[in-house]
N, CA, C and O atoms as a Maestro MAE file, in Angstrom:
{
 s_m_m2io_version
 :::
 2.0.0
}

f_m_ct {
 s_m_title
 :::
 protein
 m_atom[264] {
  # First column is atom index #
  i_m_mmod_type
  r_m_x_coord
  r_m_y_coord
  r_m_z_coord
  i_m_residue_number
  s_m_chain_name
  s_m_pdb_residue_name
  s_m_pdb_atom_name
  i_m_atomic_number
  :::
  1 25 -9.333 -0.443 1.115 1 A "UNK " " N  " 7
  2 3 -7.974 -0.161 1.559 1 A "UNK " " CA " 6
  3 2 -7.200 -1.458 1.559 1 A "UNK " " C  " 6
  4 15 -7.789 -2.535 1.472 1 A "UNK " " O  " 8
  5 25 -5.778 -1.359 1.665 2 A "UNK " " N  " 7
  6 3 -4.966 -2.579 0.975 2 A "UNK " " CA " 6
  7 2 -5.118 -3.120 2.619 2 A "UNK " " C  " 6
  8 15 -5.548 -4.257 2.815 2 A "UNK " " O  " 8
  9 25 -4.815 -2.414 3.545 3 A "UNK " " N  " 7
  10 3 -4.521 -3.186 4.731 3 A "UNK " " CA " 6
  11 2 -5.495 -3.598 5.287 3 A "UNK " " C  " 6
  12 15 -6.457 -2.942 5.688 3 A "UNK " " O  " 8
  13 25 -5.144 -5.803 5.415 4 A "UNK " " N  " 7
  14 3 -5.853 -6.238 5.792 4 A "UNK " " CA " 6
  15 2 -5.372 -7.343 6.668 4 A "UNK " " C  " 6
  16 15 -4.235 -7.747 6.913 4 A "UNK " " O  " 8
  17 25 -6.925 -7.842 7.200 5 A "UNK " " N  " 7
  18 3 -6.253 -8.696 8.452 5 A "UNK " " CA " 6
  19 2 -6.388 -10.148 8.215 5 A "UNK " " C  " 6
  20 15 -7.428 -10.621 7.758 5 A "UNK " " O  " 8
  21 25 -5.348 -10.870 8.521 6 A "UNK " " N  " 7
  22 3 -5.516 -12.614 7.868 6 A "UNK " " CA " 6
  23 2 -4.575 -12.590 9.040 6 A "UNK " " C  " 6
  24 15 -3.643 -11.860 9.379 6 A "UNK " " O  " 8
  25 25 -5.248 -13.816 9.606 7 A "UNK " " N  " 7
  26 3 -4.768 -14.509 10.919 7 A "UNK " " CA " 6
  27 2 -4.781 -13.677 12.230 7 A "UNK " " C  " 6
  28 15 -4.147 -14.057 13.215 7 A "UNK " " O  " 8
  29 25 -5.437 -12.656 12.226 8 A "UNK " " N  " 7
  30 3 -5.216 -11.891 13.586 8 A "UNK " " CA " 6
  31 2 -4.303 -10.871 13.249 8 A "UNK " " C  " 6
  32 15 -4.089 -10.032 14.123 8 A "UNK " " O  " 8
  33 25 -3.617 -10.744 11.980 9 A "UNK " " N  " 7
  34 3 -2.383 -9.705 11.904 9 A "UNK " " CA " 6
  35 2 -2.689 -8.761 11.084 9 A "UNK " " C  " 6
  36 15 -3.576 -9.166 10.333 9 A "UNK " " O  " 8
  37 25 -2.249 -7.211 10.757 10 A "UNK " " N  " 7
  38 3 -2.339 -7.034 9.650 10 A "UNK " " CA " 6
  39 2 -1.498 -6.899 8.510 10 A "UNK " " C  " 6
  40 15 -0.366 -6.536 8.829 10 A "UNK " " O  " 8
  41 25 -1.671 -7.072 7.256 11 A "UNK " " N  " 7
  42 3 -0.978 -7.290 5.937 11 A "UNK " " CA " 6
  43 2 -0.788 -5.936 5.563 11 A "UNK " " C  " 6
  44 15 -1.647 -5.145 5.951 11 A "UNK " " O  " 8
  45 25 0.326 -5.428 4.773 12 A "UNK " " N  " 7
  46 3 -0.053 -4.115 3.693 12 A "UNK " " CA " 6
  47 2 0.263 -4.756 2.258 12 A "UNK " " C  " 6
  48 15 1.349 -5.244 1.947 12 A "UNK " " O  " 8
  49 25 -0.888 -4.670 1.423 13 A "UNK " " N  " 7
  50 3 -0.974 -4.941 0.303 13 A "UNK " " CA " 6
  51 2 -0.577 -3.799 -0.835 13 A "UNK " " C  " 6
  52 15 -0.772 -2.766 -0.195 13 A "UNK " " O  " 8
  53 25 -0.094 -3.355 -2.264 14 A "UNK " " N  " 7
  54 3 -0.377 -3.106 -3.007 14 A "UNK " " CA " 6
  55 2 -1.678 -2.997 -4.106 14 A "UNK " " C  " 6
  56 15 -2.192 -3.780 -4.905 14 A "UNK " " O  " 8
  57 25 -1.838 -2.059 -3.835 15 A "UNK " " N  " 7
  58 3 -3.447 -2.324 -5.128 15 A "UNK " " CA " 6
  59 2 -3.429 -2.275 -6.210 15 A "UNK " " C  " 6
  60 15 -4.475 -2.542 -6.801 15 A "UNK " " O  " 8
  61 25 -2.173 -1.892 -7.015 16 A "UNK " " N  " 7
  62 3 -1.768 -1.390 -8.473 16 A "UNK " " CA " 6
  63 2 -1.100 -3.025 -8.615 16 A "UNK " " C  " 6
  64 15 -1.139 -3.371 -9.796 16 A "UNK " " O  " 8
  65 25 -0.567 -3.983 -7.803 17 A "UNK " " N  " 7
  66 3 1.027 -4.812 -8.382 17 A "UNK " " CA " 6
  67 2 0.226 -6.268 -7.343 17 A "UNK " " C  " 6
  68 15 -0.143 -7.345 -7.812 17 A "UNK " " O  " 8
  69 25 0.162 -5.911 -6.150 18 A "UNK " " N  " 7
  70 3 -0.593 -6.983 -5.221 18 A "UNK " " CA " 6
  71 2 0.600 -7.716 -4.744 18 A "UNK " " C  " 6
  72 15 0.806 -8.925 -4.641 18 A "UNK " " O  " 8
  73 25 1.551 -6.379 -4.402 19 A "UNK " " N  " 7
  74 3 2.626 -6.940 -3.687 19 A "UNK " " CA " 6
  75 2 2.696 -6.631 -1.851 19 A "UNK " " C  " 6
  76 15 2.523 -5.594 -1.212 19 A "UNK " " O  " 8
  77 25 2.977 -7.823 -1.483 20 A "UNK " " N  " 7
  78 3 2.918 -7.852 0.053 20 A "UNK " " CA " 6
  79 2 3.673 -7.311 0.833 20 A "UNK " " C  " 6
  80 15 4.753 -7.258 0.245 20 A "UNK " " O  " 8
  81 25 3.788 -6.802 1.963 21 A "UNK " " N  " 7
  82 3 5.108 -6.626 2.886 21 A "UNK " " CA " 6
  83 2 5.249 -8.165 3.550 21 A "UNK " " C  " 6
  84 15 4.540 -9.171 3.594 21 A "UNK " " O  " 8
  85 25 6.904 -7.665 4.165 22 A "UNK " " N  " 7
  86 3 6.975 -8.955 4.526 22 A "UNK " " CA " 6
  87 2 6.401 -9.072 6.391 22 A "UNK " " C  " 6
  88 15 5.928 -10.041 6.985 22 A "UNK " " O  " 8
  89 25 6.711 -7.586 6.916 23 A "UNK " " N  " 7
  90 3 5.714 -7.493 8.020 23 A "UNK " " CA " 6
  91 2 4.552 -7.821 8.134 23 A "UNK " " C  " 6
  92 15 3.758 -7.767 7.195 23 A "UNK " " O  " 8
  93 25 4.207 -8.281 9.499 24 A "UNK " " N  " 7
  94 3 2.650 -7.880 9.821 24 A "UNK " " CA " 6
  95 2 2.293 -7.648 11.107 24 A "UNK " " C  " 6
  96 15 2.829 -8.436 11.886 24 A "UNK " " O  " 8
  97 25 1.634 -6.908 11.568 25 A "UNK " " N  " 7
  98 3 1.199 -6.228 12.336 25 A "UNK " " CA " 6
  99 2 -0.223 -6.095 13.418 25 A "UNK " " C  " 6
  100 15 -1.270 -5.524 13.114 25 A "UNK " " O  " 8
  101 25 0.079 -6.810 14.782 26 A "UNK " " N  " 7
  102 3 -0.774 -6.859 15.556 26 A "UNK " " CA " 6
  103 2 -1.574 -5.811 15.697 26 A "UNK " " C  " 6
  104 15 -2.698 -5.981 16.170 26 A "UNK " " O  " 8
  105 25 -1.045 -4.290 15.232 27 A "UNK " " N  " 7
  106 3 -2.308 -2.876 15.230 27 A "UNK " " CA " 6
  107 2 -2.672 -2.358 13.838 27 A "UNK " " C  " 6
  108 15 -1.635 -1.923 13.336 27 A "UNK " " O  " 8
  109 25 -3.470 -2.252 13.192 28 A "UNK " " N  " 7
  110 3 -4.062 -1.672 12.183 28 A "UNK " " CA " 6
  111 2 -3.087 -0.073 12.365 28 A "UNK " " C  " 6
  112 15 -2.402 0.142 11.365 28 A "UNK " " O  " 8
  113 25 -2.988 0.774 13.234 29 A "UNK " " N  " 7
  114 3 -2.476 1.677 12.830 29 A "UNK " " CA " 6
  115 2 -0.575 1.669 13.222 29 A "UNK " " C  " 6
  116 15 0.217 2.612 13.195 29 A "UNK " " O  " 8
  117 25 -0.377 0.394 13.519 30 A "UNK " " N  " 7
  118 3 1.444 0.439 13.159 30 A "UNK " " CA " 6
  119 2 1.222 0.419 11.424 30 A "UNK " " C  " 6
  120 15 1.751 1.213 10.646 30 A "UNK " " O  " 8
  121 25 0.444 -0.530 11.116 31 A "UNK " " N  " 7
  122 3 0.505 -1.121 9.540 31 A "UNK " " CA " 6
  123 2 0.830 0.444 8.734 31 A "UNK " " C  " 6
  124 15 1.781 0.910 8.106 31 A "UNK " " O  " 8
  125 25 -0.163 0.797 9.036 32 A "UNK " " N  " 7
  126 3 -0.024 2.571 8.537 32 A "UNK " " CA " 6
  127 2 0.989 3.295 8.971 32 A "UNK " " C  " 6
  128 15 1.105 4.385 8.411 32 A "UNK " " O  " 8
  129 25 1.785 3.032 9.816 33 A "UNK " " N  " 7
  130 3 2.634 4.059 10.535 33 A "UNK " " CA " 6
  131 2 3.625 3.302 9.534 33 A "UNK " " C  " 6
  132 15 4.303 4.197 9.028 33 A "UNK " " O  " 8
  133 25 4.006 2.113 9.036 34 A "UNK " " N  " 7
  134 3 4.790 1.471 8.566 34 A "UNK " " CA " 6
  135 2 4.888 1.761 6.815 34 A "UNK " " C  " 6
  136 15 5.927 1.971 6.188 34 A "UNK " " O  " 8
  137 25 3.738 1.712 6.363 35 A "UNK " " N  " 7
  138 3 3.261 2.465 5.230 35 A "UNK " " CA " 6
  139 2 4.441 3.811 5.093 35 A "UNK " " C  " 6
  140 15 5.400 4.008 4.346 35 A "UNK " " O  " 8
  141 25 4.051 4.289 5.792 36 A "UNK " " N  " 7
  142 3 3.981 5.861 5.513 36 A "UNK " " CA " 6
  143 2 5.735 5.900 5.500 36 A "UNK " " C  " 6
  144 15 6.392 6.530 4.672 36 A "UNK " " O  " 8
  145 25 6.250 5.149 6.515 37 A "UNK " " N  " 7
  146 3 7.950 4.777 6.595 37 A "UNK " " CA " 6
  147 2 8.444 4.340 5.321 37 A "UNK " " C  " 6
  148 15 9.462 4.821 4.824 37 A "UNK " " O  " 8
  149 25 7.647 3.302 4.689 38 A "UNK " " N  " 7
  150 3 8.237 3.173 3.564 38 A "UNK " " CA " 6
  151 2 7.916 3.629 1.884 38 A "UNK " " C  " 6
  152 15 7.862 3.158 0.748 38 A "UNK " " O  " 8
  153 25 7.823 4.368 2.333 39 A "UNK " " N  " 7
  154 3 6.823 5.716 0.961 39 A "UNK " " CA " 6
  155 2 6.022 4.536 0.205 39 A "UNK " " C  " 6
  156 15 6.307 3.926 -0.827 39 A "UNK " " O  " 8
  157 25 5.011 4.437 1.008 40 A "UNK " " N  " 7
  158 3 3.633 3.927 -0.157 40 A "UNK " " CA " 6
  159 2 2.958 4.989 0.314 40 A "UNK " " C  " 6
  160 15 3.193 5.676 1.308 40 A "UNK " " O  " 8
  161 25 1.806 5.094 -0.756 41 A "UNK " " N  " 7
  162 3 1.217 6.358 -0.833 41 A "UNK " " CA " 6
  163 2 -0.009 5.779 -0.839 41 A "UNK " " C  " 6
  164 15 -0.094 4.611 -1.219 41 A "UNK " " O  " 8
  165 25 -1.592 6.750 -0.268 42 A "UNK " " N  " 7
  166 3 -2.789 6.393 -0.398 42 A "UNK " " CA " 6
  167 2 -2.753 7.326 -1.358 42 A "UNK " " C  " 6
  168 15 -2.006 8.290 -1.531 42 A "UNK " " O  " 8
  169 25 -4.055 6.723 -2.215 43 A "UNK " " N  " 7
  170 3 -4.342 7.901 -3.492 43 A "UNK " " CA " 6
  171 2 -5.737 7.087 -3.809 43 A "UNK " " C  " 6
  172 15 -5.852 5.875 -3.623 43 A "UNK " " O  " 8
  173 25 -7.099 8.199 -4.472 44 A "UNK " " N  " 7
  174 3 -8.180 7.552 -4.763 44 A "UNK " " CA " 6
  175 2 -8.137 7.802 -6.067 44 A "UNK " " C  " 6
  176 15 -7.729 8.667 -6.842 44 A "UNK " " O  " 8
  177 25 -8.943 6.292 -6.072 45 A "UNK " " N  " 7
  178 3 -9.014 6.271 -7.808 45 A "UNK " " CA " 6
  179 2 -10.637 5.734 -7.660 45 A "UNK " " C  " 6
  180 15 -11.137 5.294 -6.624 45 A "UNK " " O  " 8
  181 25 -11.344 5.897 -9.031 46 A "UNK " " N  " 7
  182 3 -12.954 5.966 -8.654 46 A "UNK " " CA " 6
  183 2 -13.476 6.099 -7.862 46 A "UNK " " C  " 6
  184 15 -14.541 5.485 -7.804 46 A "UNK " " O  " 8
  185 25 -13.018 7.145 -6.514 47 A "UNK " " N  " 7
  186 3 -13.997 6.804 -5.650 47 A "UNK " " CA " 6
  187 2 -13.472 6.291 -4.490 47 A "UNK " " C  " 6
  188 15 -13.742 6.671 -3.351 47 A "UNK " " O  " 8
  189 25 -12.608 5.297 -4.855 48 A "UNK " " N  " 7
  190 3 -12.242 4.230 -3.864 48 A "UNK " " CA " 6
  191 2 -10.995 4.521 -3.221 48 A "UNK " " C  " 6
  192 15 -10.422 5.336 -3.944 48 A "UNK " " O  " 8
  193 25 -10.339 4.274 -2.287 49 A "UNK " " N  " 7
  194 3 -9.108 4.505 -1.714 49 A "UNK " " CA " 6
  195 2 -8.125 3.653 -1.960 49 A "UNK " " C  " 6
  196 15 -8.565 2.516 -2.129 49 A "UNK " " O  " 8
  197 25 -6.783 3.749 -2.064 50 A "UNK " " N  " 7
  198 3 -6.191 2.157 -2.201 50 A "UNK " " CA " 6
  199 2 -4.568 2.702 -2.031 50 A "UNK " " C  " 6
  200 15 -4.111 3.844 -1.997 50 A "UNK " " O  " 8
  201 25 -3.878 1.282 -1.937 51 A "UNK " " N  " 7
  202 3 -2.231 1.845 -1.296 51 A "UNK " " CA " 6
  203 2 -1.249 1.648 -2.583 51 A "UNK " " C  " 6
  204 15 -1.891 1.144 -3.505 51 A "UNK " " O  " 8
  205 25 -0.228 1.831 -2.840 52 A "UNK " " N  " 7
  206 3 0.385 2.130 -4.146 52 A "UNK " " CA " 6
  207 2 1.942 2.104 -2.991 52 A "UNK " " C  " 6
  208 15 2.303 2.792 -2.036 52 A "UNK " " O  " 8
  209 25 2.576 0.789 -3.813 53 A "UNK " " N  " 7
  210 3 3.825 0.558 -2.905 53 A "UNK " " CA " 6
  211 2 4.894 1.882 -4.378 53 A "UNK " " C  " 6
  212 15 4.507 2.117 -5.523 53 A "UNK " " O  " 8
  213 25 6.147 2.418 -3.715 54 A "UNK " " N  " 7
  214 3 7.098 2.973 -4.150 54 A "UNK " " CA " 6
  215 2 7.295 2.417 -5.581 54 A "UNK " " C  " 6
  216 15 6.983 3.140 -6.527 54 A "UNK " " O  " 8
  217 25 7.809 1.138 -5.806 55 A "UNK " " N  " 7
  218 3 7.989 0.792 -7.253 55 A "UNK " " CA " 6
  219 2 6.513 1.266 -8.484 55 A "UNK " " C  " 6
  220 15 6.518 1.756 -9.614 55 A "UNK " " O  " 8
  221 25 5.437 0.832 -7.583 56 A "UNK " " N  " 7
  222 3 4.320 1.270 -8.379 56 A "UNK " " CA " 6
  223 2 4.147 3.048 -8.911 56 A "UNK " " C  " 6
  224 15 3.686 3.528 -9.947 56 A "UNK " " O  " 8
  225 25 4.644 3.578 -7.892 57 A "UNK " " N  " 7
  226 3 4.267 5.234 -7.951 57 A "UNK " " CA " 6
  227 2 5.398 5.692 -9.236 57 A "UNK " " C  " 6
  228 15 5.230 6.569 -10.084 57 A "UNK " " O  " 8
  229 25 6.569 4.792 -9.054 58 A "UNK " " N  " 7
  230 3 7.451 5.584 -10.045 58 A "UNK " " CA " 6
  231 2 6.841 4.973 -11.545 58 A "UNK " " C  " 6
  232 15 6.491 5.790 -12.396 58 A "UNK " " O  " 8
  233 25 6.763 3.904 -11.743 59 A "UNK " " N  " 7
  234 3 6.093 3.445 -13.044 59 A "UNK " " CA " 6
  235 2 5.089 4.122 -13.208 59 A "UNK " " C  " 6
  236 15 4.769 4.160 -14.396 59 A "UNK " " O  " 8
  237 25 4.211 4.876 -12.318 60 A "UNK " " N  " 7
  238 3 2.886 5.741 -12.983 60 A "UNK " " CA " 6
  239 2 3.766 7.149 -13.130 60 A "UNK " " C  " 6
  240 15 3.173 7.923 -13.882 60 A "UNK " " O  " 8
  241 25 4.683 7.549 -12.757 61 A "UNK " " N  " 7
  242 3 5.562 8.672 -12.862 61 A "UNK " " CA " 6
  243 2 6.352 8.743 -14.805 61 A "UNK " " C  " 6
  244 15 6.373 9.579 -15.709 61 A "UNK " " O  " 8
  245 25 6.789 7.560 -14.629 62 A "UNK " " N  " 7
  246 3 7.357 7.071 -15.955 62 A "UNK " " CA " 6
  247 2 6.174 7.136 -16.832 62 A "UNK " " C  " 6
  248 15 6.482 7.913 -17.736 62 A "UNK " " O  " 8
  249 25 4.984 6.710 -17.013 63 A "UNK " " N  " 7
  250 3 4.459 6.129 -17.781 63 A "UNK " " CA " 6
  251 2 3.612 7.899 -17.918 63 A "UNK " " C  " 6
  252 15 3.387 8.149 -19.102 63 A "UNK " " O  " 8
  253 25 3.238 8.848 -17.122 64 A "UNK " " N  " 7
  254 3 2.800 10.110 -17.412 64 A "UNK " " CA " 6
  255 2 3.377 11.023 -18.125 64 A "UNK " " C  " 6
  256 15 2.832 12.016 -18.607 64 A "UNK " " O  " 8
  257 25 4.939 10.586 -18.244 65 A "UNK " " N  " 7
  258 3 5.626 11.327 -19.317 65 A "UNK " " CA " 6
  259 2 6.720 10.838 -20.419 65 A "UNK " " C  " 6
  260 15 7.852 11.164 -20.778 65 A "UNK " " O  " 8
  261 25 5.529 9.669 -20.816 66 A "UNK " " N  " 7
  262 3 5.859 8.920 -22.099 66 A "UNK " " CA " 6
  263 2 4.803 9.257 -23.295 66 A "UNK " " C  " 6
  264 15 4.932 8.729 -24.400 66 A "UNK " " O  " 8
  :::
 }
 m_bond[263] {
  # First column is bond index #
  i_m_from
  i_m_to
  i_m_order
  :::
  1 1 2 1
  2 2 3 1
  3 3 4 2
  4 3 5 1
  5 5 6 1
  6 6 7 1
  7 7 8 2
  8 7 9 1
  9 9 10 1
  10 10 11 1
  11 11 12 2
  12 11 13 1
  13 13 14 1
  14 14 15 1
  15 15 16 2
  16 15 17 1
  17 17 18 1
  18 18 19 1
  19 19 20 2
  20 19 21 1
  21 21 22 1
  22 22 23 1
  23 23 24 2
  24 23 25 1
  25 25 26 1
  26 26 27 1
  27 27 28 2
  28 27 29 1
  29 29 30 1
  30 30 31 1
  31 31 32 2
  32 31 33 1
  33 33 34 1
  34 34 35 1
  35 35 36 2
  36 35 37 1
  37 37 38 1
  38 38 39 1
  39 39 40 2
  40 39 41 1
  41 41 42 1
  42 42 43 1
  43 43 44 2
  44 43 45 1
  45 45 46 1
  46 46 47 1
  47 47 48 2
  48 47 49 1
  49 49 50 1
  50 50 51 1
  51 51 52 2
  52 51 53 1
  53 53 54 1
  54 54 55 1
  55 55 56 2
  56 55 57 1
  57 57 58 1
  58 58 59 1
  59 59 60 2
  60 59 61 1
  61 61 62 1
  62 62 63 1
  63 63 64 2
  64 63 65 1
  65 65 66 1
  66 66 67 1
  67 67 68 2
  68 67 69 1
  69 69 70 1
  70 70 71 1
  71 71 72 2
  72 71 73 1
  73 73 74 1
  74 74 75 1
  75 75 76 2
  76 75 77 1
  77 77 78 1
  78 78 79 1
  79 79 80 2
  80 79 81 1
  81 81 82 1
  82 82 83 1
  83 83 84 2
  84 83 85 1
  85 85 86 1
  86 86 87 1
  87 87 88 2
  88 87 89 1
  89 89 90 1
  90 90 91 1
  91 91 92 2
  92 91 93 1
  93 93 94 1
  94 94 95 1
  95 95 96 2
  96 95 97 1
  97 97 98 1
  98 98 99 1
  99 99 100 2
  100 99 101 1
  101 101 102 1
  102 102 103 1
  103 103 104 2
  104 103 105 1
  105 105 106 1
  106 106 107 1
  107 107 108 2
  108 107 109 1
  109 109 110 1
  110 110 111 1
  111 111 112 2
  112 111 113 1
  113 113 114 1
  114 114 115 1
  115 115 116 2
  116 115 117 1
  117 117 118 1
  118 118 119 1
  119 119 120 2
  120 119 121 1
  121 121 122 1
  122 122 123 1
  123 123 124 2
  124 123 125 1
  125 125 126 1
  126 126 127 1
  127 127 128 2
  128 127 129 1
  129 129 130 1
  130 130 131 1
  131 131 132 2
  132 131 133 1
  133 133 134 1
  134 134 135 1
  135 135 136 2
  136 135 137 1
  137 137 138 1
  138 138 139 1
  139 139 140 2
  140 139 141 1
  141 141 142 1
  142 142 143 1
  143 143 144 2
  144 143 145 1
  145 145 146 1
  146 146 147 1
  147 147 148 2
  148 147 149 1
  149 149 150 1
  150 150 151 1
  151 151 152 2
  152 151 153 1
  153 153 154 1
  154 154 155 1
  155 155 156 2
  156 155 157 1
  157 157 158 1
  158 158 159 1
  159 159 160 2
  160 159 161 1
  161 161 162 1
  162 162 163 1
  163 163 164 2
  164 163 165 1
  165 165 166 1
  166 166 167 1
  167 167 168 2
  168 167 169 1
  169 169 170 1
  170 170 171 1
  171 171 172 2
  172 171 173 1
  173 173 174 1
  174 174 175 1
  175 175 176 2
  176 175 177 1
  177 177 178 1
  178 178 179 1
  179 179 180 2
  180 179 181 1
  181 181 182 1
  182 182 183 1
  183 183 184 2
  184 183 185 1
  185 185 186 1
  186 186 187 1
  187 187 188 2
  188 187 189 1
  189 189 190 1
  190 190 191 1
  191 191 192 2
  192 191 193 1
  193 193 194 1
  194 194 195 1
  195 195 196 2
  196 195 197 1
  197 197 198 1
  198 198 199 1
  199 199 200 2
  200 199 201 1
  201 201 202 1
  202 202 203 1
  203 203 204 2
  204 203 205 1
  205 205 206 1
  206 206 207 1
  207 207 208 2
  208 207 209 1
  209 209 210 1
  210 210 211 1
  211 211 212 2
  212 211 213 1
  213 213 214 1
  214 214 215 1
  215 215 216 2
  216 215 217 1
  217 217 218 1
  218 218 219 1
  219 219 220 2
  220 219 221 1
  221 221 222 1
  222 222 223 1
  223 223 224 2
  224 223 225 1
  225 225 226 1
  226 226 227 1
  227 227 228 2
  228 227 229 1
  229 229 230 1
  230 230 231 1
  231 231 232 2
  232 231 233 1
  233 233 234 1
  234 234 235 1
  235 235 236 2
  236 235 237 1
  237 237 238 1
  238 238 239 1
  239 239 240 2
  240 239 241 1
  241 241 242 1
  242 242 243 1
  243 243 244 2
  244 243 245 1
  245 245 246 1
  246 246 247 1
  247 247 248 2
  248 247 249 1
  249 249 250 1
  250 250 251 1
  251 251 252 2
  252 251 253 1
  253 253 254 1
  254 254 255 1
  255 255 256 2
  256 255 257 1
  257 257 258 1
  258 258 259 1
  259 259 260 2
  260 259 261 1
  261 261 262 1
  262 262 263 1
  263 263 264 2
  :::
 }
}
């Protein structure tokens, strides 16, 4: 999962682009509550879970019906 903790805080990462927020977050589940506010989406790919910020979701949107 993208959200992680560096320095005591947590980060929300991108897993498709490895783009950061500029928040961070003393609770693991604001990070997510914050997520979800700004339409990133969880979605699994092999198996694995991972976060997909808004710019990323529309380029896989674009790119499925090219």
């Amino acid at each position: 999962m993208s959200i992680e903790k560096e320095d005591g805080m947590y980060r929300l990462y991108c897993d498709i682009c490895g783009e950061k927020t500029s928040e961070s977050f003393f609770d693991f589940y604001d990070a997510v509550q914050h997520k979800k506010q700004e339409g990133w989406r969880s979605q699994k790919n092999q198996g694995e879970w991972e976060d997909v910020c808004p710019d990323c979701q529309e380029a896989e949107l674009k790119a499925d019906f090219e």
